[in-house]
C-alpha positions as CSV (number, residue, x, y, z in Angstrom):
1,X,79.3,100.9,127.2
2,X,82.9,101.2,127.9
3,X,84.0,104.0,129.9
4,X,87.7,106.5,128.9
5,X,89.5,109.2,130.0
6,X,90.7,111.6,127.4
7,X,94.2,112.9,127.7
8,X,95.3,115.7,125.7
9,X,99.2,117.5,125.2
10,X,98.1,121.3,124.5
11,X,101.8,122.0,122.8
12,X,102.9,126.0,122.9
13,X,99.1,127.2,123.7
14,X,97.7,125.5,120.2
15,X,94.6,127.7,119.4
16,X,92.6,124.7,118.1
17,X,93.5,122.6,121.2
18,X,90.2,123.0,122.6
19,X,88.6,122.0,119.7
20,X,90.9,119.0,119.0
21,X,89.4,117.9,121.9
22,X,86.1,118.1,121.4
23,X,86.4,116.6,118.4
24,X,88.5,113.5,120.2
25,X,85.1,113.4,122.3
26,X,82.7,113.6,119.3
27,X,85.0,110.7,118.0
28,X,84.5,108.6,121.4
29,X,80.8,108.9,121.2
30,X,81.0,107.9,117.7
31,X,82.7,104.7,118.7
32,X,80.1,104.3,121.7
33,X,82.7,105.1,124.2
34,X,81.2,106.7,127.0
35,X,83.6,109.9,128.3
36,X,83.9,110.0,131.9
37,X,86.9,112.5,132.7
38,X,89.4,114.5,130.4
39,X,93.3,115.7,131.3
40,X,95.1,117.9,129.8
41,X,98.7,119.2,129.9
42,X,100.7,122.1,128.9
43,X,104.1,121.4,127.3
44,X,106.6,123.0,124.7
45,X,107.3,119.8,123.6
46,X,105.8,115.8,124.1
47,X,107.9,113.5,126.3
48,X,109.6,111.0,124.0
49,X,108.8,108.1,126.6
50,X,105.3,108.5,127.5
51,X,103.9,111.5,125.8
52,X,102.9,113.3,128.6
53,X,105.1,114.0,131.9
54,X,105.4,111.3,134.4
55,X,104.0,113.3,136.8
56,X,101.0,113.6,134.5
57,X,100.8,109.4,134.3
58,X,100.8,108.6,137.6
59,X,97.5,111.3,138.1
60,X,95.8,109.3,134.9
61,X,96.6,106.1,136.3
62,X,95.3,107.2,139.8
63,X,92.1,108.7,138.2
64,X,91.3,105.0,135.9
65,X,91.7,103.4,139.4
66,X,89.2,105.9,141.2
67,X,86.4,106.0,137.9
68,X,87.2,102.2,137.1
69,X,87.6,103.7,133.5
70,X,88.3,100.8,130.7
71,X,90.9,102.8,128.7
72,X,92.4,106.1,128.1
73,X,92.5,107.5,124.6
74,X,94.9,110.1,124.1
75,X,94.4,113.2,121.2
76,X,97.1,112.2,118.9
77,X,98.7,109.4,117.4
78,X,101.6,107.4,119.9
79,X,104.4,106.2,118.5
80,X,104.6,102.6,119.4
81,X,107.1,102.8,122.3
82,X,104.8,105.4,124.3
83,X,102.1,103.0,123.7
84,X,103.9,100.6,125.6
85,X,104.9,102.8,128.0
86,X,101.6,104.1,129.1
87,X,100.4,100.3,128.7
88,X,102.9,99.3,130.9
89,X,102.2,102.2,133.2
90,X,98.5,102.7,133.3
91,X,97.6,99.2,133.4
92,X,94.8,99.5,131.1
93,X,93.6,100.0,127.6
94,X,95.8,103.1,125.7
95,X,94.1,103.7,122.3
96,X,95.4,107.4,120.3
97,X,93.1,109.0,118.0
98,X,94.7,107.0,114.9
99,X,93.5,104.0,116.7
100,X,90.2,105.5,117.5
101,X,89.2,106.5,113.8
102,X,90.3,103.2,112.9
103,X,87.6,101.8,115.3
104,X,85.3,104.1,114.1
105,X,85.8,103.0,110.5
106,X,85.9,99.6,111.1
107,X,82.5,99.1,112.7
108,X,80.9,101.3,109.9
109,X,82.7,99.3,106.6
110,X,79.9,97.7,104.5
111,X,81.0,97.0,101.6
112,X,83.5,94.4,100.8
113,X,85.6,97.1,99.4
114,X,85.4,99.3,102.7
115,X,86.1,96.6,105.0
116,X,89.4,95.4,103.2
117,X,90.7,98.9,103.1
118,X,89.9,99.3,106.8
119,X,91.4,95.6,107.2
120,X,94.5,96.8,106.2
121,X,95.0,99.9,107.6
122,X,94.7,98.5,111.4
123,X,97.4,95.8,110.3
124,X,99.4,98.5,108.9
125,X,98.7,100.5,112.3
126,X,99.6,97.4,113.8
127,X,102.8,96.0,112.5
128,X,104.8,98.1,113.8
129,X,103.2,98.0,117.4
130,X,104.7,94.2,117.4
131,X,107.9,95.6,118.2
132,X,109.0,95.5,121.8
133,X,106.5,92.6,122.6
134,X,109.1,90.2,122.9
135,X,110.0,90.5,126.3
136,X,106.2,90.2,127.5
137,X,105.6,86.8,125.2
138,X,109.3,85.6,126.2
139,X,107.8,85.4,129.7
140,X,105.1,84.1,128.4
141,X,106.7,81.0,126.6
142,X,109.6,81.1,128.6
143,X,113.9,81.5,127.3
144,X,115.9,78.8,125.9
145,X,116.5,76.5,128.8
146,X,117.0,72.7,129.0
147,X,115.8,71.2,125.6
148,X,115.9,74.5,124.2
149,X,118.4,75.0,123.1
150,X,120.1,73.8,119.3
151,X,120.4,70.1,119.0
152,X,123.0,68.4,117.1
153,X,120.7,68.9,113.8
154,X,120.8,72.8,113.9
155,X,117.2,72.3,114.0
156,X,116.4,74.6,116.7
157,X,117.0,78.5,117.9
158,X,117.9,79.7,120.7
159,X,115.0,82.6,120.6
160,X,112.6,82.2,123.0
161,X,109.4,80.9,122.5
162,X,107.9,84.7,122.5
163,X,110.0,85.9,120.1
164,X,109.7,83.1,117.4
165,X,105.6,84.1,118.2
166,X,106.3,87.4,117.4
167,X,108.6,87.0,114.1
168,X,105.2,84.5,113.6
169,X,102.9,87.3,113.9
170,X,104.5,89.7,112.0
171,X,104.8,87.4,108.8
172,X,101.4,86.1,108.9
173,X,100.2,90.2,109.2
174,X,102.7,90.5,106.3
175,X,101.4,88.1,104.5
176,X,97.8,89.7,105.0
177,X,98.5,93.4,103.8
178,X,100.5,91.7,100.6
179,X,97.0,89.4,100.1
180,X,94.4,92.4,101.0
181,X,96.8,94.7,98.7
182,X,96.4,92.0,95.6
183,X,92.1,91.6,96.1
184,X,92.4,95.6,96.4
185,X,93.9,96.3,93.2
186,X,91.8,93.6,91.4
187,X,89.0,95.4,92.8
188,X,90.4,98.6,91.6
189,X,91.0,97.4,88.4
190,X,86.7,96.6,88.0
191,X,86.4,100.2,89.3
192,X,89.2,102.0,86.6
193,X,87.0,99.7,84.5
194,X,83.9,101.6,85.9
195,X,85.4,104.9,85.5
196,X,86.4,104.4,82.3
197,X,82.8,103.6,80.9
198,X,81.7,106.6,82.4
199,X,84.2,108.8,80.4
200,X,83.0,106.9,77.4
201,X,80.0,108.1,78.2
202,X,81.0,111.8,78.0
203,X,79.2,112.5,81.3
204,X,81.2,114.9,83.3
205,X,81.6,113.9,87.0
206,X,81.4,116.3,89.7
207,X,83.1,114.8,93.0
208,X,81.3,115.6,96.8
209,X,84.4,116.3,99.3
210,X,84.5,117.8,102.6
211,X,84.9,117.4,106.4
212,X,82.8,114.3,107.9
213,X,79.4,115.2,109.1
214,X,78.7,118.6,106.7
215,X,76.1,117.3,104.7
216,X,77.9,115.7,101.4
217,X,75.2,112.5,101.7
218,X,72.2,114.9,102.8
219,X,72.9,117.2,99.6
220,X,73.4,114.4,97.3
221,X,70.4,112.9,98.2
222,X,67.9,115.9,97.8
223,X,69.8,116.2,94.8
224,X,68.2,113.0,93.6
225,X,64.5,113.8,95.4
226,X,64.7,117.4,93.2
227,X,65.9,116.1,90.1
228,X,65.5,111.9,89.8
229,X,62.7,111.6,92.4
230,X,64.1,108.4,93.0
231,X,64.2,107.2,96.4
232,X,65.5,103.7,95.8
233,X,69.4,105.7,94.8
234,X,69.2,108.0,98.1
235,X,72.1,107.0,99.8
236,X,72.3,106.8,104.1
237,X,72.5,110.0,105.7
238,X,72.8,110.7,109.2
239,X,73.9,113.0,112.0
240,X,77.5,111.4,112.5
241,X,81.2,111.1,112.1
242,X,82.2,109.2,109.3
243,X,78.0,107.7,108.7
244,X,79.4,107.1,105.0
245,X,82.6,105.2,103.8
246,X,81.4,104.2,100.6
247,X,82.0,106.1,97.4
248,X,78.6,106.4,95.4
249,X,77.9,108.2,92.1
250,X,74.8,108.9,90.7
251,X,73.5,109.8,87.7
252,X,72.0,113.9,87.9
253,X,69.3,114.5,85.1
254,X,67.7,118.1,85.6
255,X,65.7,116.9,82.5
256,X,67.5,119.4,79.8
257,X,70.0,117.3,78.2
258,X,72.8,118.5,80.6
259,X,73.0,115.9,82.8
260,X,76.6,114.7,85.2
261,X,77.3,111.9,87.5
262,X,77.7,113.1,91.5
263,X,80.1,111.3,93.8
264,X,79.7,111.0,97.1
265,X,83.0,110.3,99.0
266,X,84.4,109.3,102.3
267,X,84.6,112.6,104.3
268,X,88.0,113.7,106.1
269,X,88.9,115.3,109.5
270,X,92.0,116.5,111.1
271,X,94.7,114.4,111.8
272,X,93.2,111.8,109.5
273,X,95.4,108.5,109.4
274,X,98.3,108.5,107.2
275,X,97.2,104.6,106.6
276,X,93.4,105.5,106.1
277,X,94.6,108.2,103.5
278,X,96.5,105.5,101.7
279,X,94.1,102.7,101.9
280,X,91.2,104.8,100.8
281,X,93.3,106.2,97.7
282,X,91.4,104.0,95.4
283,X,88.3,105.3,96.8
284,X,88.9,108.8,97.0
285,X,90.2,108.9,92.9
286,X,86.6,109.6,92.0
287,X,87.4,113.0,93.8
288,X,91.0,113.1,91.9
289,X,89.3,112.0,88.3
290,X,86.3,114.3,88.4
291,X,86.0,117.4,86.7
292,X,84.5,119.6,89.2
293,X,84.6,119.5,93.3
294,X,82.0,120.5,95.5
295,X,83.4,121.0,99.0
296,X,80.9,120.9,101.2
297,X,81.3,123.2,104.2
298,X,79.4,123.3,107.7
299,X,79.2,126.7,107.7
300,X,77.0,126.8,110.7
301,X,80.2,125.2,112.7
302,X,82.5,127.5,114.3
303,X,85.5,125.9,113.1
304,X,84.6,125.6,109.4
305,X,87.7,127.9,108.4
306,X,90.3,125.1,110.1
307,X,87.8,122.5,108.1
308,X,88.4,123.6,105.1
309,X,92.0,123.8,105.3
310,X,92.2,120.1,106.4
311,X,89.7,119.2,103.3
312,X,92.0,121.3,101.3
313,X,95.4,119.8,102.9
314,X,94.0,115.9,102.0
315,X,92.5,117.4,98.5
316,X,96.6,117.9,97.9
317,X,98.0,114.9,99.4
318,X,95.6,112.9,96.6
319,X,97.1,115.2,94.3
320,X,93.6,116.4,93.8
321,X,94.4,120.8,94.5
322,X,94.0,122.0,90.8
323,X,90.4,120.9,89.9
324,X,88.1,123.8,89.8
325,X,85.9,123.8,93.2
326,X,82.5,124.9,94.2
327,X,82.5,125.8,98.2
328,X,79.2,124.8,99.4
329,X,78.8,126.6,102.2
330,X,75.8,124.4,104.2
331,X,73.6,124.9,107.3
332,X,73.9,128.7,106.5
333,X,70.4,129.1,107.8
334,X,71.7,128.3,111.1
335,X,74.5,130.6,111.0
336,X,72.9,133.1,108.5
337,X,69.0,133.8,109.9
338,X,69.3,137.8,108.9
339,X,70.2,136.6,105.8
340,X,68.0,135.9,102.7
341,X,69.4,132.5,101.3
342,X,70.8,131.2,99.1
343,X,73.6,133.6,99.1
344,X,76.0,133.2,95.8
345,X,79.2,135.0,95.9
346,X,81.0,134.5,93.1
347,X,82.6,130.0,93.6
348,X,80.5,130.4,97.0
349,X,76.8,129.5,97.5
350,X,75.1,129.8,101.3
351,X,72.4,127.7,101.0
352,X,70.4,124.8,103.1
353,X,71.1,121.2,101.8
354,X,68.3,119.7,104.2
355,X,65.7,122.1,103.4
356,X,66.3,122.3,99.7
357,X,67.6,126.3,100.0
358,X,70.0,127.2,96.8
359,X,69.4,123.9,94.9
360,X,68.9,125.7,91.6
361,X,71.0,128.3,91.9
362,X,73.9,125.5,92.9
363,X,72.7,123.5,90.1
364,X,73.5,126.8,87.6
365,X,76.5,127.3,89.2
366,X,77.7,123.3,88.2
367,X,76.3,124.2,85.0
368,X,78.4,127.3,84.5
369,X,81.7,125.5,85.2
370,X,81.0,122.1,83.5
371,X,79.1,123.2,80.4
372,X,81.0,126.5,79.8
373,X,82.5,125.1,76.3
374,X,78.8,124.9,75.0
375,X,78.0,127.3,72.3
376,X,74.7,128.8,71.8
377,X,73.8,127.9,67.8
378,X,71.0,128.4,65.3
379,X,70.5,125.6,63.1
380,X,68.4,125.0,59.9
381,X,68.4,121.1,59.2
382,X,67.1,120.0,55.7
383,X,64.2,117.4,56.2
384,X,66.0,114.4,54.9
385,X,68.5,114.5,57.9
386,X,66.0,113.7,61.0
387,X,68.9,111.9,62.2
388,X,70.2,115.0,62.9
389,X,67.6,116.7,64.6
390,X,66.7,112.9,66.8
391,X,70.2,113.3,67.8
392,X,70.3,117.1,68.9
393,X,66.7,117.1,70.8
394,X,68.6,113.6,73.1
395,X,72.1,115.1,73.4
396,X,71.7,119.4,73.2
397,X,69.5,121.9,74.9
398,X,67.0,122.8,72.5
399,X,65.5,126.3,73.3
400,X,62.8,126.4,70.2
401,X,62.3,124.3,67.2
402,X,60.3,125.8,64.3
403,X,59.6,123.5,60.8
404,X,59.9,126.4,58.2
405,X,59.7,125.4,54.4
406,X,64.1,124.6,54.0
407,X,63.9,122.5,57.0
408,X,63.5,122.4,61.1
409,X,65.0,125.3,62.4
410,X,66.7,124.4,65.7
411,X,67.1,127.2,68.3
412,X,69.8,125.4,71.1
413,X,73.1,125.0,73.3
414,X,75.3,122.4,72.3
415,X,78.9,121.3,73.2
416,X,81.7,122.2,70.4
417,X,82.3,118.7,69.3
418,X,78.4,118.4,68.2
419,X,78.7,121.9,66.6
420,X,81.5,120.7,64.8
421,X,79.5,117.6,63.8
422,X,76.8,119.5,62.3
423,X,78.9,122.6,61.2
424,X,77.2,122.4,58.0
425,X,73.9,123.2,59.6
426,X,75.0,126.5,61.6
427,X,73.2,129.7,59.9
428,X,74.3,131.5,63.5
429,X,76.9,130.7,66.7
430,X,77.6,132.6,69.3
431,X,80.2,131.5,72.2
432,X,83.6,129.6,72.4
């Protein structure tokens, strides 16, 4: 397992510094990086060249040498020039947590979908870290000495052999992120396609968001045990950063004719890749098409607050804000244990994904926002229209049916559109 040091800037005594650091470790682990010292550093500001003093790199280099550490991963993202630096300085591996994530999302792609987003983030993350290689590949492949130089054709430069690698390097990456970018949006296209069918449908679609690791995948899937009792749909849950990348919907029938599809989605975390963000887009639309969020909240974690406001920040960068939410607070019997659970106050439910705690009551609540156009009707349909009554019991919720001597008299909730469809029938209606 390779061994790092973890080096942190804590810039004008950032409250959540500590925790950004824990969380840097929780990402190590994550990428079966074994964590064998951490340094950190006060400063109003980050040095330009190297991120942290110089003093500072000469006591990380001395401590790799001393711990034989493989690399150093530092708790925010390096612009490419301090990456060289501290390369150049250290002598070892420098990752930054953009790199880190990337690592972490790489070895956990499945999909063919997953792993060409993930592809083409880290050449996007890349590209730009090209720059000021010249000078070590020039050594490499030597200048332009005798030979070298232009011959009476023109045909050659006078760039040195590292150089014309690097201009190499950086078309052929080009040329990579334009081809990963084409099979993405074909692949995007089949999944518009997808979405599309499902709003044919007329299935509303309620979209699982939230900070990695708070229980999106557990909920989902006792979602499907409670209501489907299908096993074969469960989808992989586990105690882990980032344990799913690929989006999932499933179909949610609670067996009254009110049934929705539930998305599971990537999950996010602070300081989340700019490139991640953007390659994922396609992924994370079933968040920004849905009608209804549930953002699923660790409540038990200490830091949930700062969670949420990330969630919410990267719910607004996908231009995602203004769908109505459901806040899912999760793990609440860890946090909660006076309490009697679930807990609803008013968008909030405390509840216990794992053990099945609030299930109904958060299925009510996703009924209350996504069915709230029903209207509650009496019907009396003559006996020559069974159509009509076939296509009420499949697609309304029928609370009593009687068969008086005019006709069945239908006793139910049904959307507007299938009132209006069968206006003719309504003796009573009540609602919107």
């Amino acid at each position: 397992m390779p061994k790092a040091i973890l080096v942190g800037v804590n810039l004008n005594d950032d409250p959540d510094f500590e925790h950004s650091m824990e969380e840097l470790e929780s990402l190590a682990q994550a990428c079966e990086i074994e964590v064998i010292a951490s340094v950190t550093q006060n400063l109003p500001s980050v040095n330009t060249a190297f991120y942290i003093g110089t003093g500072k790199v000469k006591e990380v280099r001395d401590l790799a040498s001393m711990v034989m550490a493989d690399c150093v991963i530092f708790d925010n993202s390096l612009t490419p020039s301090q990456q060289r630096n501290l390369q150049n300085e250290l002598e070892i591996m420098v990752w930054d947590r953009t790199n880190l994530i990337l690592q972490i999302f790489e070895s956990r792609a499945r999909t063919k979908e997953a792993k060409l987003q993930v592809e083409s983030a880290n050449l996007q993350y890349m590209l730009p870290r090209l720059v000021g290689m010249r000078e070590a590949l020039s050594r490499q492949g030597g200048g332009a000495g005798a030979g070298g130089g232009a011959g009476a054709g023109g045909g050659f430069s006078n760039k040195g052999a590292g150089e014309t690698k690097l201009e190499l390097d950086r078309r052929k990456i080009e040329k990579r992120i334009s081809d990963l970018r084409r099979e993405l949006d074909a692949i995007e296209l089949d999944r518009q396609t997808q979405r599309k069918r499902r709003k044919e449908s007329d299935l509303p679609s309620v979209a699982l968001v939230g900070y990695t690791n708070a229980g999106k995948s557990t909920l989902l899937n006792k979602m499907l045990d409670t209501y489907m009792g299908d096993d074969e749909k469960k989808v992989m849950e586990k105690d882990m950063l980032f344990a799913t990348l690929d989006t999932t919907v499933r179909r949610i029938s609670p067996g009254d004719n009110r049934d929705f599809l539930l998305s599971d989605t990537v999950g996010f975390i602070d300081k989340l890749p700019h490139t991640l963000v953007k390659a994922f887009r396609s992924t994370l639309a079933e968040a920004c098409e849905a009608d209804l969020l549930l953002q699923v909240v660790d409540f038990s974690d200490i830091h949930h607050r700062e969670q949420m406001r990330v969630t919410e920040e990267t719910l607004r960068e996908l231009g995602a804000e203004k769908i109505p939410c459901i806040y899912v607070m999760n793990k609440a019997d860890l946090a909660m244990e006076d309490t009697q659970l679930p807990k609803v106050v008013g968008d909030r439910i405390y509840m216990s994904a794992k053990h099945g705690t609030g299930l109904d009551e958060l299925l009510s609540l996703i009924r209350q926002k996504l069915f709230a156009d029903y209207v509650i009707c009496k019907m009396l349909i003559p006996y020559n229209d069974g159509a009509a009554v076939s296509w009420l019991k499949e697609n309304a919720v029928v609370k009593s049916m009687e068969y008086e001597a005019e006709g069945v008299a239908l006793d139910l909730e049904c959307k507007i559109s299938d009132a209006g469809r069968y206006a003719k029938y309504i003796v009573e209606k009540t609602g919107a």
